[in-house]
C-alpha positions as CSV (number, residue, x, y, z in Angstrom):
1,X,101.2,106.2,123.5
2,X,101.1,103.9,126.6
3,X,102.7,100.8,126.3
4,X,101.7,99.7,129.9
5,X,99.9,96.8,128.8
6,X,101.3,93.4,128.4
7,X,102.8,92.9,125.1
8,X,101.3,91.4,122.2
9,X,104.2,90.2,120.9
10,X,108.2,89.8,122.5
11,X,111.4,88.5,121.1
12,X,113.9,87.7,123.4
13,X,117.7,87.6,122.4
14,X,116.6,86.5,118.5
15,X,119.2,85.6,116.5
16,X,118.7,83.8,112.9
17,X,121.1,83.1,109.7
18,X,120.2,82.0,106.5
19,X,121.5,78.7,105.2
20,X,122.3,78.3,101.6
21,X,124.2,79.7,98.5
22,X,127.5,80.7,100.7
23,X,129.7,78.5,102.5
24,X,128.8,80.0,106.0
25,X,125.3,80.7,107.2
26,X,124.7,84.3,106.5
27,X,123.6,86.5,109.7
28,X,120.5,88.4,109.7
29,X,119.0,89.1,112.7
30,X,121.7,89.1,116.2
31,X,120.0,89.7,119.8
32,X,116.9,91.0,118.9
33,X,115.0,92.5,122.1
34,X,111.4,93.9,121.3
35,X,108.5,94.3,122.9
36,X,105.2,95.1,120.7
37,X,102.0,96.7,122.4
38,X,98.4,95.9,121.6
39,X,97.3,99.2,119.7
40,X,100.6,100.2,119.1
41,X,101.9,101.5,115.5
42,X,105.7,100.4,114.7
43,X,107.9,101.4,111.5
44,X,110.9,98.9,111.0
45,X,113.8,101.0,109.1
46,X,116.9,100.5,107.5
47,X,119.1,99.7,104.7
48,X,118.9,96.9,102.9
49,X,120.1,93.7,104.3
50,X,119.2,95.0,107.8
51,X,117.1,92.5,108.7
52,X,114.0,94.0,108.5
53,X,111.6,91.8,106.2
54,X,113.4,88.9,108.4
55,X,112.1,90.4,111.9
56,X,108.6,90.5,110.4
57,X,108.4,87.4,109.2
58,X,109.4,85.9,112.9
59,X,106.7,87.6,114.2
60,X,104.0,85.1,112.6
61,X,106.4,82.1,113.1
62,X,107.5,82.3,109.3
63,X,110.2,81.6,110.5
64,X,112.1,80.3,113.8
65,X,114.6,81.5,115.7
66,X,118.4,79.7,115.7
67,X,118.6,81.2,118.7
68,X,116.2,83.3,121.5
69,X,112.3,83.2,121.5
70,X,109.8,84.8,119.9
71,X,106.4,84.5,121.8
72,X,103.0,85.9,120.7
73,X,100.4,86.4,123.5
74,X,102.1,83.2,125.3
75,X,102.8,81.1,122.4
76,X,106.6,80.6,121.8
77,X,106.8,80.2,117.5
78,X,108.9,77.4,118.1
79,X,106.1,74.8,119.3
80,X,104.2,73.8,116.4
81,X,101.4,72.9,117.9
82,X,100.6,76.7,118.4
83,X,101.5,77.6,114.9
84,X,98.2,78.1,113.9
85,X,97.0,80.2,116.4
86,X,99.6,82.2,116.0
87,X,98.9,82.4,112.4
88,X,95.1,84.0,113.3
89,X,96.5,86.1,115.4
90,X,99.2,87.4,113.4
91,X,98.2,88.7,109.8
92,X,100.5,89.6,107.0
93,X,100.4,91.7,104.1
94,X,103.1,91.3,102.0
95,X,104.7,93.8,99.2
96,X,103.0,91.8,96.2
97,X,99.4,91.3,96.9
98,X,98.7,88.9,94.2
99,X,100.9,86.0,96.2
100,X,98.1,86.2,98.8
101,X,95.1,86.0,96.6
102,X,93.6,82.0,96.5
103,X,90.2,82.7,95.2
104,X,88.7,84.0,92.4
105,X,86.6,86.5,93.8
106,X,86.8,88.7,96.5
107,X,84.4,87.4,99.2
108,X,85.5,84.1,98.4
109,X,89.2,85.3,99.2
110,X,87.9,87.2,102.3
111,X,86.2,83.7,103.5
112,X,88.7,81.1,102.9
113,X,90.9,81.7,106.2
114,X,88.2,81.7,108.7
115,X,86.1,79.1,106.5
116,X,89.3,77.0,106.9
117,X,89.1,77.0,110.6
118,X,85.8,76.0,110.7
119,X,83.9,78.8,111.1
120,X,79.9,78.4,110.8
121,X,78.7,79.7,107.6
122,X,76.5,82.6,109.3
123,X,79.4,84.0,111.4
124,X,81.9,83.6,108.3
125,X,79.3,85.7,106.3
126,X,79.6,88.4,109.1
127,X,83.2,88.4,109.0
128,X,83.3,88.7,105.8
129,X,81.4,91.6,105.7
130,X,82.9,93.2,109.1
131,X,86.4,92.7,107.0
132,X,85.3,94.2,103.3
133,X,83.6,97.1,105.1
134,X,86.5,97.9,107.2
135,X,88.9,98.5,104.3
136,X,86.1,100.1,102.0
137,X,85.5,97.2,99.2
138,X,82.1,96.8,100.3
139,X,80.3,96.2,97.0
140,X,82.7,94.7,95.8
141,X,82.3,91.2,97.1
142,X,81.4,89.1,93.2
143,X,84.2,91.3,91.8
144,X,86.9,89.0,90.1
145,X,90.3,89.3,92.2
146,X,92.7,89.7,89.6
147,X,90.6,92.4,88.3
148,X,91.5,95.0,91.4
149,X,93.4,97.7,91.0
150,X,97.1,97.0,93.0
151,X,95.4,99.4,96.1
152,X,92.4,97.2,96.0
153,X,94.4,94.2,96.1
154,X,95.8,95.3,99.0
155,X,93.0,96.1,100.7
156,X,91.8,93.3,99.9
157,X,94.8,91.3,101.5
158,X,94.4,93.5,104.7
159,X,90.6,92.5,104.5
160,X,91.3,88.8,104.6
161,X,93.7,89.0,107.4
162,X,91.0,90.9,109.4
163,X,88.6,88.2,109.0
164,X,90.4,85.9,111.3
165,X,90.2,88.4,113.4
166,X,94.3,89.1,114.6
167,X,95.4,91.1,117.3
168,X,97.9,92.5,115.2
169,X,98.6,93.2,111.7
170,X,102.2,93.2,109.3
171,X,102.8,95.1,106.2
172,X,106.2,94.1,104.7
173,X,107.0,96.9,102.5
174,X,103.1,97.1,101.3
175,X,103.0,100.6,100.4
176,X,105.6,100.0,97.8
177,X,103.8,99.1,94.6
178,X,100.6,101.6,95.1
179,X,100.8,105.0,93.6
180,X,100.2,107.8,95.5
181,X,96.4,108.0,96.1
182,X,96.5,104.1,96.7
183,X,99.4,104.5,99.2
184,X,97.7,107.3,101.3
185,X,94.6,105.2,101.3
186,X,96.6,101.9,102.9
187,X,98.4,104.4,105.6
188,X,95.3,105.7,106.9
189,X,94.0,102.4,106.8
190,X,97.1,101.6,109.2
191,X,96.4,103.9,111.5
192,X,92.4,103.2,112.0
193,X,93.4,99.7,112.8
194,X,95.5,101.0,115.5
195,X,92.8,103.0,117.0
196,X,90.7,100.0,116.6
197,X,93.0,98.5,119.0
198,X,95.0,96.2,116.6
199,X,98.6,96.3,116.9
200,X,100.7,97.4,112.9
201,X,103.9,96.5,112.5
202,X,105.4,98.0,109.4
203,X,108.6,97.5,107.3
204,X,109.4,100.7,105.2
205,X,112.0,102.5,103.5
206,X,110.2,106.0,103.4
207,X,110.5,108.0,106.4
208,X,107.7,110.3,105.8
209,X,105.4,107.2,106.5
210,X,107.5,106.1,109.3
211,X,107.1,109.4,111.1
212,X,103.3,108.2,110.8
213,X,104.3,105.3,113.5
214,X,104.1,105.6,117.5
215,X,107.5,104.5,117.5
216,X,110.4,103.5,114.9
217,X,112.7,100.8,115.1
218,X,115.9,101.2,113.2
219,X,118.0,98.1,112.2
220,X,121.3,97.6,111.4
221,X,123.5,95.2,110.5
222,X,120.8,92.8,112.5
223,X,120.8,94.9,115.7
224,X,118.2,97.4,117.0
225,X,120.7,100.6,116.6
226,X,117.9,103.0,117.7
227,X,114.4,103.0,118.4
228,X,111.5,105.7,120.0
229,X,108.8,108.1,118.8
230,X,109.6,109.6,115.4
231,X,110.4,113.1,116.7
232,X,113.3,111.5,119.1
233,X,114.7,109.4,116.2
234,X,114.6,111.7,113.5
235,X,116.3,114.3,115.3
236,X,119.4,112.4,115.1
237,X,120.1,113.0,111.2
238,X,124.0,112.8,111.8
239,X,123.3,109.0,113.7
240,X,120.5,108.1,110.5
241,X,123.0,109.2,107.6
242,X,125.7,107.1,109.4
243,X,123.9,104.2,109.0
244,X,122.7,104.6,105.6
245,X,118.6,106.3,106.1
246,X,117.8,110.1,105.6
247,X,115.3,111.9,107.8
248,X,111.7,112.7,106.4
249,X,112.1,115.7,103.8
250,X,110.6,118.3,106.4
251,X,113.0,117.3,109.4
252,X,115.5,117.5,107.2
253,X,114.9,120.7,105.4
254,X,114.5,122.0,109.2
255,X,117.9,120.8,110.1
256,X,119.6,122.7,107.2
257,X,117.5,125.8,108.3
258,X,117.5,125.3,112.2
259,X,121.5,127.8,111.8
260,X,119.3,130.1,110.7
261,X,116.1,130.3,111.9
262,X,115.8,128.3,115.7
263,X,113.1,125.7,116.1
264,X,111.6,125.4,119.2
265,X,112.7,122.4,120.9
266,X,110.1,119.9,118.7
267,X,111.6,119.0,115.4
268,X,109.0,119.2,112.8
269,X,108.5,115.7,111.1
270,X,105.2,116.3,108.9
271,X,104.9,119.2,106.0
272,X,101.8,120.8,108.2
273,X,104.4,121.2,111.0
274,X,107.0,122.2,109.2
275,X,105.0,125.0,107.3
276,X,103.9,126.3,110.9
277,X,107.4,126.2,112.2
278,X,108.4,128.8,109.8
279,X,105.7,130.9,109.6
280,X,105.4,131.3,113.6
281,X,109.4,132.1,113.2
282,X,109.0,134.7,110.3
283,X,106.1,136.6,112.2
284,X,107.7,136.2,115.7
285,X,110.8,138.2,113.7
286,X,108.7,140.4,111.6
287,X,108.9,138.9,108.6
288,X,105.6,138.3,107.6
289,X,102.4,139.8,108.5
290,X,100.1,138.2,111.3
291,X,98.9,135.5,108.1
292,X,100.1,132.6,108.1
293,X,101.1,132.3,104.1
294,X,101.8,128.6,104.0
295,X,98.3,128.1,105.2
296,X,95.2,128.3,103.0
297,X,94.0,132.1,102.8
298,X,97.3,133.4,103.7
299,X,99.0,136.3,102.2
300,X,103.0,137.4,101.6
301,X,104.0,140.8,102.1
């Protein structure tokens, strides 16, 4: 993943408290430095109270900085007038789809951002189209919103932030509420978007769909504690369990076998790979015969 192009989004030395039910503003976010790409697909992990949800919501100038800037393209969030740009450029799915629905039915939702910046009604009918299409609810355009299924509401939430056409899209924690058809559906919708050319930043607390991402940031206590490709990040399991995050379940299964069975130097971080590890180890040793037995059609002795 090349991250030579200029980034899409940058916060500079972010920090941000909350204000409110304590006596002392409440730290959530201290020195933030990050740089995201256009195309690029980033899980944001760690434990609760990290800071996570926080960081996203910077991104599309939820909220401001206290101190440090965010900027998006070259728009610093703190400049109002810019705020709406911003906004289009930015889209946000949020763990709760129904807070985001506004119409009645689903073209209608689709159409209200873009018809709200004054888009003529024969390119908003394309959009809306281009959109529903995209995230596979074509057909489904006089359906009644709050009749979806939660996956369809949140494709339907991804579909309206694609009509106003963003450069990059959030998902705070949206895989969360879909069962597991729904939330395998919504991932590889993540990842076309990215090879569309549209940046995804993702907050998550499952680690089998961060190793997913080009790159993972993990936050702690506010600060970036580590961050690079999932390989390079999980390999650290001793670092993640200190502050608080397991490992994917086949990186870690791989670590508790690695004293017994070497891995070559690329810690596996999907099932598939995992599953080949082994069985290239146990037929390199002469275990098992020239079948691969944790592959379809293969054989045990």
């Amino acid at each position: 993943m090349t991250t030579a192009r200029a980034p899409l989004i940058r916060a500079e030395g972010l920090y941000y408290s909350y204000v409110g039910g304590t006596p002392e503003p409440v730290p959530a976010l201290r020195g933030i430095d990050l740089r995201i790409h256009p195309g690029e697909y980033v899980a944001v992990v760690g434990a609760n109270g990290s800071g996570k949800s926080t960081l996203l919501r910077h991104f599309n100038a939820l909220l401001q900085p206290d101190a440090g800037n965010v900027w998006v393209h070259e728009w610093n969030t703190r400049e109002a007038v810019h705020l709406r740009s911003i906004r289009s450029s930015v889209g946000m799915v949020f763990q709760v789809p129904d807070a985001q629905i506004v119409a009645s039915t689903v073209e209608e939702d689709v159409a209200f951002g873009p018809e709200n910046l004054g888009i003529e009604p024969e390119a908003l009918q394309v959009r809306v189209r281009e959109a529903l299409d995209a995230v596979g609810l074509t057909g489904y355009e006089e359906r009644a919103s709050h009749a979806l299924s939660a996956g369809q509401k949140q494709r339907l939430a991804i579909a309206a932030a694609l009509a106003m056409h963003p450069r990059c899209i959030l998902f705070d924690e949206a895989t969360s509420v879909l069962d597991p058809q729904g939330r395998l559906q919504l991932l590889n919708t993540m990842q076309a978007l990215c090879s569309q050319g549209l940046a995804v930043v993702t907050v998550t607390h499952d680690m089998t769909e961060a190793a997913r991402a080009h790159r993972v940031v993990v936050l702690h206590n506010g600060e970036i504690a580590m961050q690079g490709d999932p390989r390079s990040v999980f390999a650290q399991e001793n670092h993640l369990l200190a502050l608080g995050l397991e490992t994917p379940a086949p990186t870690h299964i791989a670590h508790r076998l690695a004293g017994r069975l070497p891995f070559s130097s690329q810690i596996p971080v999907t099932v598939e790979e995992l599953a080949d590890e082994v069985a290239g180890q146990l037929k390199l040793h002469g275990q098992i015969p020239q079948s691969n037995p944790m592959q379809p059609g293969g054989a045990y002795p």
